[in-house]
C-alpha positions in Angstrom: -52.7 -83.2 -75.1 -53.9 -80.2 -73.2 -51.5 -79.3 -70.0 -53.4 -79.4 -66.4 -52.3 -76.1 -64.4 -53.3 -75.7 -60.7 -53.2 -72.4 -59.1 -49.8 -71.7 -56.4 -51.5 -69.9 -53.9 -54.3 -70.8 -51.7 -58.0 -69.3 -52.8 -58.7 -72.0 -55.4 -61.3 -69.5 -56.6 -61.3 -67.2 -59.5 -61.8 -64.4 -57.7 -61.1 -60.5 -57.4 -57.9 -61.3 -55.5 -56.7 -64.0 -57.8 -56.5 -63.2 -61.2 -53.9 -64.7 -63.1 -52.6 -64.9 -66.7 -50.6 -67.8 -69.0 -46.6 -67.8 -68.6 -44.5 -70.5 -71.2 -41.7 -71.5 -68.8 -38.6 -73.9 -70.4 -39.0 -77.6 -71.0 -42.4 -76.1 -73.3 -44.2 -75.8 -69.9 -47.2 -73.3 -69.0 -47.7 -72.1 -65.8 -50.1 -69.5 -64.2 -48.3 -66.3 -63.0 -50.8 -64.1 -60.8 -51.3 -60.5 -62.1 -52.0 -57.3 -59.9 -54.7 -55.4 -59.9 -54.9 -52.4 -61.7 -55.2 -48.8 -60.4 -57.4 -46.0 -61.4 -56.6 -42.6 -62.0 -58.3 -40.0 -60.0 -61.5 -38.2 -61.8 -61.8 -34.8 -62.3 -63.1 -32.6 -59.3 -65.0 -30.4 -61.9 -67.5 -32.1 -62.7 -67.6 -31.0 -66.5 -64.9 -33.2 -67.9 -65.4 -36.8 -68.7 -62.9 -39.6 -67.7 -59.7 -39.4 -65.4 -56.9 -37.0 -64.9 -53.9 -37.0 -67.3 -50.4 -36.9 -65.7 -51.1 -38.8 -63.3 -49.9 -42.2 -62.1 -53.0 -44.8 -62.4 -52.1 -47.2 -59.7 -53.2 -49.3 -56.3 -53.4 -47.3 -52.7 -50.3 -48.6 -51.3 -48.1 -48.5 -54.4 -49.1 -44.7 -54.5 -47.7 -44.5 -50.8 -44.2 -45.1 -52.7 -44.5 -43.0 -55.9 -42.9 -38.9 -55.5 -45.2 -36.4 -55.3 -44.5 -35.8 -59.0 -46.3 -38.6 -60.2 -49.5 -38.1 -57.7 -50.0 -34.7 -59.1 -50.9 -32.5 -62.1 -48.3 -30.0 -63.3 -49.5 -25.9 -63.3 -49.1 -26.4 -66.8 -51.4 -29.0 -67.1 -53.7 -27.2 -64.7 -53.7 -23.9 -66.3 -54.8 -26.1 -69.5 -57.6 -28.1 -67.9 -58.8 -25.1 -66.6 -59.1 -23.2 -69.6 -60.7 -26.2 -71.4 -63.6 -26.0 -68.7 -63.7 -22.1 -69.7 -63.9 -23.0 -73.3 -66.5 -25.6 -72.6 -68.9 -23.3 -70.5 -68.6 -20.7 -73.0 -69.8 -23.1 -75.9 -72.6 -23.9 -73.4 -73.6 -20.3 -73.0 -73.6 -19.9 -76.7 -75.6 -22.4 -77.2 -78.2 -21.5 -74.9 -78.3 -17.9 -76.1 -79.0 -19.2 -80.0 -81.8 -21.5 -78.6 -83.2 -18.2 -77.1 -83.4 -16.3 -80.3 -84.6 -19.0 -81.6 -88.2 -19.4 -79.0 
């Protein structure tokens, strides 16, 4: 026999707010325990390089209110790194473009 679960809180929707996963609790009971959101990390200003930053912390607005300026950041290591892969990529670029000239 399947279990009936309800939800705890009040929207008795499955919304955006409201997401929730399965939990075993003892006595062999399952109950819903309501999941945060996730957070994003912050793209790339650049413009050249795909997907999100590295190093640093992917998570909601007000939880990155809390976190040290550490974790909101990008080392000058990293940064020296990133910006010599967007060197190395424009270079490829220019390359390219210069063999596709000989080449008309």
């Amino acid at each position: 026999m399947v279990q009936c679960l309800t939800y705890r809180r009040r929207p008795s929707y499955s919304t955006a707010s409201n997401k929730t996963r399965l939990s075993r609790i003892p006595g062999n009971g399952i109950v819903y325990l309501y999941t945060k959101k996730v957070g994003k990390a912050p793209e790339s200003a650049c413009g050249l390089c795909p997907g999100r930053l590295q190093g640093v912390h992917a998570v909601r607005p007000k939880v990155l209110m809390r976190l040290s300026k550490m974790k909101k950041h990008i080392s000058w290591a990293m940064m020296d790194k990133h910006a010599f892969l967007i060197k190395e990529q424009k270079m490829v670029v220019k390359t390219a473009a210069q063999a596709q000239r000989k080449l008309n």
